[in-house]
LUMDRENTOR-257459 format. One record per residue (C-alpha): x, y, z. Coordinates in pm, whole numbers, padded with zeros to 5 digits, always signed. Example, Ala and Ser with C-alpha at 12.3 -4.5 7.8 and 13.67 -1.06 7.14 Angstrom:
<atoms>
+01230-00450+00780+01367-00106+00714
</atoms>
This chain:
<atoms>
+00000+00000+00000+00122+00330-00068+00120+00600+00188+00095+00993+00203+00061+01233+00500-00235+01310+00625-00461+01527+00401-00632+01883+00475-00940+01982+00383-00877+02432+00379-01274+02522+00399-01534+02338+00539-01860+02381+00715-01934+02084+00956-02242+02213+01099-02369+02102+00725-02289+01713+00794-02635+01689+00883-02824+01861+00592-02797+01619+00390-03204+01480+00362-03300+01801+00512-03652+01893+00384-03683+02063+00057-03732+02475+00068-04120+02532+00004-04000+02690-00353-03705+02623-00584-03382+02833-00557-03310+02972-00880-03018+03196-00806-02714+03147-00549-02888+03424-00315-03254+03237-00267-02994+02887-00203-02849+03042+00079-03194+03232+00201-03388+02898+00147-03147+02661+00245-02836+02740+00433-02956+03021+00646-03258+02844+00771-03055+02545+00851-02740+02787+01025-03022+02928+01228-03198+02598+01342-02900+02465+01515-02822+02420+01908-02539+02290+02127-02668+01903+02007-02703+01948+01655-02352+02181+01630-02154+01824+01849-02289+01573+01620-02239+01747+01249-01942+01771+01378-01885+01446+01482-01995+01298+01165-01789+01578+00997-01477+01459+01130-01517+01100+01146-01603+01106+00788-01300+01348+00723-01077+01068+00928-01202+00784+00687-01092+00948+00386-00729+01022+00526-00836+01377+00610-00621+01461+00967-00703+01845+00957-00995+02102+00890-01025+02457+00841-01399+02487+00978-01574+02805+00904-01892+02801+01150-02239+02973+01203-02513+02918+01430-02666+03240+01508-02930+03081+01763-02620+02943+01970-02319+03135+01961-02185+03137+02286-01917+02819+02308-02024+02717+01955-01667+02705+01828-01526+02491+02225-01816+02210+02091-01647+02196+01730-01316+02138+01870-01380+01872+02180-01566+01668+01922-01268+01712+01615-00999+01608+01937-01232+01292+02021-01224+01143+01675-00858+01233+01647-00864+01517+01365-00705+01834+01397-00908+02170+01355-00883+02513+01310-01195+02678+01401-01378+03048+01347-01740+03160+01374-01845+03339+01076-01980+03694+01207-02272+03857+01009-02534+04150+01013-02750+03925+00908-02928+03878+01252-02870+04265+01360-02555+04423+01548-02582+04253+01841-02565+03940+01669-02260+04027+01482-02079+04165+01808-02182+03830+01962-02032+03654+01687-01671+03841+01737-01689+03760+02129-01717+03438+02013-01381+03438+01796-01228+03642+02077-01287+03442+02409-01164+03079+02156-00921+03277+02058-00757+03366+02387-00851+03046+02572-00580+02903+02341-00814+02755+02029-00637+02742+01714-00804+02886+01482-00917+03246+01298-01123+03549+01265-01457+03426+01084-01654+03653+00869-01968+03492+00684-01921+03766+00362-01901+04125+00291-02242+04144+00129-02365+04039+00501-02174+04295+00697-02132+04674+00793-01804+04875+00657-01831+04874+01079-01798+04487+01141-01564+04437+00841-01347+04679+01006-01369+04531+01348-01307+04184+01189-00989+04249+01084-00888+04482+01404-00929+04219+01593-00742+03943+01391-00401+04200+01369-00455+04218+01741-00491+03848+01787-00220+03747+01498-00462+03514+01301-00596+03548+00950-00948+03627+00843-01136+03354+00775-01400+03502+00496-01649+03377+00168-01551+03665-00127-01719+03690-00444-01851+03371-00379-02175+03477-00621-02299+03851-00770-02436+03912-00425-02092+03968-00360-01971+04140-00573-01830+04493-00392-01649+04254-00139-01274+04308-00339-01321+04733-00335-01472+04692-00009-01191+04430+00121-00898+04558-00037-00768+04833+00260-00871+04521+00490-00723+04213+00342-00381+04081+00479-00149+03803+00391-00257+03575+00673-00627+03608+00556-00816+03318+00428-01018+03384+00095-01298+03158+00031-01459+03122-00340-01331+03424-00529-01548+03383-00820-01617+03708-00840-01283+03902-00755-01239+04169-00983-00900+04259-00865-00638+04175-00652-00673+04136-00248-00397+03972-00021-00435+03644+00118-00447+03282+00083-00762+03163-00216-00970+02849-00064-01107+02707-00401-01419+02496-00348-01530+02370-00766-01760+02087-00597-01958+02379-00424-01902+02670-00692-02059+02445-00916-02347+02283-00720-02475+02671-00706-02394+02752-01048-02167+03043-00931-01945+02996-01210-01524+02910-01222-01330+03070-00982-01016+03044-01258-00779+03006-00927-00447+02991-01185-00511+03297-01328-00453+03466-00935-00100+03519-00814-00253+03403-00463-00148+03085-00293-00442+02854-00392-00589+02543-00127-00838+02313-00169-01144+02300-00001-01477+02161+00010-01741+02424+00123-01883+02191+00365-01971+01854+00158-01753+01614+00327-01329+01591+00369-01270+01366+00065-00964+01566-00091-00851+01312-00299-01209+01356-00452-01173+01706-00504-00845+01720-00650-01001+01534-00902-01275+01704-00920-01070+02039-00898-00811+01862-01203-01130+01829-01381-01242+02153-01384-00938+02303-01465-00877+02104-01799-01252+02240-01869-01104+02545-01823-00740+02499-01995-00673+02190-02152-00315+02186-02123-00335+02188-01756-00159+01935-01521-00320+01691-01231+00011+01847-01061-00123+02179-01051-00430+02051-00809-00229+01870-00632+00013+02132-00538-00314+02323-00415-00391+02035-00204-00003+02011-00064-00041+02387+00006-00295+02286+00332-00053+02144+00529+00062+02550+00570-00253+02570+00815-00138+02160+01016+00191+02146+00925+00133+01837+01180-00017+01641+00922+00300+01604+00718+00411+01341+01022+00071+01180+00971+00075+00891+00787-00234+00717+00571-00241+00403+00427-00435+00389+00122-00603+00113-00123-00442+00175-00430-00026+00154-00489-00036+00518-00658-00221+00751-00418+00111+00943-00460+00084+01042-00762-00124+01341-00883-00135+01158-01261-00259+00809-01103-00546+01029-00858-00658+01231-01124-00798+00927-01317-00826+00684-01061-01182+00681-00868-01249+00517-00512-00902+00545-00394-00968+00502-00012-00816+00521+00332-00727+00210+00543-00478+00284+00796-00442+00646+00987-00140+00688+01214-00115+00994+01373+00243+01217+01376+00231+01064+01771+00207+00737+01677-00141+00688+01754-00339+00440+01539-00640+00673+01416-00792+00415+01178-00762+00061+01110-00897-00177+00849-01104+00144+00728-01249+00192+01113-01170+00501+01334-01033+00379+01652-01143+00616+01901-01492+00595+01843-01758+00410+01739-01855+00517+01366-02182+00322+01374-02332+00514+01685-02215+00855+01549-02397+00779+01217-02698+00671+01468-02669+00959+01669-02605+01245+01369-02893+01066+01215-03132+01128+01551-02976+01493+01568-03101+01591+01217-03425+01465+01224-03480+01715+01554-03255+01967+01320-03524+01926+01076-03849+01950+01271-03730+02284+01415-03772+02436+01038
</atoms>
């Protein structure tokens, strides 16, 4: 079996491990705006201290499974702020994945809501979490919030953690970012960046083009580029295909390398999962030419940089995957009767 480090997924949402099943809206979404208004933001505001431990549960067992030893979570829950981001990172340390956590601050729910959601950041922050500055997007915030944001991120010495030009919504967020924006800032989407801003670009293709949001072209920005998933699941190896994909649709002299490097550029956020080591099902998961063409490549073994067995035989070790499906599966249906 060949082996790799562990991988890193560079965006993802865990609190959306349970939507999958959730109830359709009562009218179909026909832009990226009405997806988020009649799906995501009904489902961010539904959630509670059980529904945030067990999405994120799932999350990161799921995550381990497919050789995944570290997340960059971006989180909302605008019902239960308070601790949100302590309950994401007990449950990530129980299945044995690393995290780096931030709670995505917004107008959305008024200012107290959004000053809520930087105390949030703040006390993790300062208790010693790893993790960043969340913003949800510009096109959701004051000049006022944006501004305190990043004040309190230089303070702090973290990054920004932030969706921009993710749709047309969005599209100010570059003129409006651009005073703002600073090296250590993470830059989700970018789909819509009409000129340059500082910072590291999360490119999500899975998500950009489950809402029709168009190609974020990542190659064509002198950014550092990493790979993430926008919240539907931790399989890299499945989106560097995916993302490999994409970018030959885009440029068909492209090279499986050039995802791959995007995917290598994570382990800047765990540079613990380098000393990770997965075990995986096929000979070649080494090789960006062999993954790019080579479907249902799978973790069996997960060691962690400490020597710890994480997975074995396909099974996490620390807990038991069949009760977490059970009790993620409970969790939603409650999830779901709240909307």
């Amino acid at each position: 079996m060949t082996t790799t480090p562990g991988l890193v997924c560079a965006h993802h949402h865990l609190y959306s491990s349970l939507a999958r099943g959730m109830p359709a809206p009562a009218k179909q979404p026909r832009s990226f705006l009405d997806i988020l208004e009649q799906i995501w933001w009904r489902l961010d505001v539904a959630l509670d201290a059980d529904t945030i431990r067990w999405s994120a549960m799932l999350g990161a067992v799921e995550a381990l499974t497919a050789g995944t030893t570290g997340i960059v979570d971006h989180h909302e829950s605008p019902s239960f702020i308070d601790g949100s981001l302590d309950i994401i990172a007990e449950a990530c340390a129980t299945v044995g994945v690393r995290v780096n956590c931030s709670y995505g601050v917004t107008d959305r729910h008024g200012r107290d809501g959004g000053q809520r959601g930087l105390r949030e950041n703040e006390r993790f922050l300062r208790a010693g979490g790893r993790g960043m500055v969340g913003v949800h997007a510009a096109f959701t915030c004051s000049d006022d919030l944006l501004r305190s944001a990043s004040d309190l991120a230089t303070e702090l010495g973290v990054g920004v953690h932030i969706h921009v030009g993710e749709g047309p919504d969005d599209r100010e967020a570059a003129r409006r970012l651009e005073n703002l924006a600073a090296d250590e800032w993470l830059l989700v989407h970018c789909v819509e960046l009409d000129r340059p801003l500082k910072g590291t670009i999360a490119h999500n293709p899975r998500s950009n083009m489950n809402n029709a949001v168009g190609y974020a072209a990542p190659t064509e920005r002198e950014n550092i580029v990493v790979l993430g998933t926008d919240g539907i699941g931790a399989d890299m190896l499945e989106e560097m295909r995916l993302a490999y994909v994409a970018l030959r649709a885009h440029d068909v002299t492209a090279s499986p390398e050039t995802p791959w490097s995007w995917l290598e550029n994570g382990f800047s956020f765990f540079p613990e999962c380098r000393d990770d080591v997965v075990e995986w099902s096929y000979d070649h998961a080494d090789s960006p030419w062999h993954v790019a063409f080579t479907p249902g490549v799978r973790a069996i073994n997960v060691t962690s940089a400490e020597g710890e067995q994480l997975l074995v035989d396909g099974r996490p070790t620390r807990v038991d995957i069949d009760e977490i499906r059970a009790k993620a599966a409970e969790s939603a249906q409650r999830l779901f009767a709240k909307f």
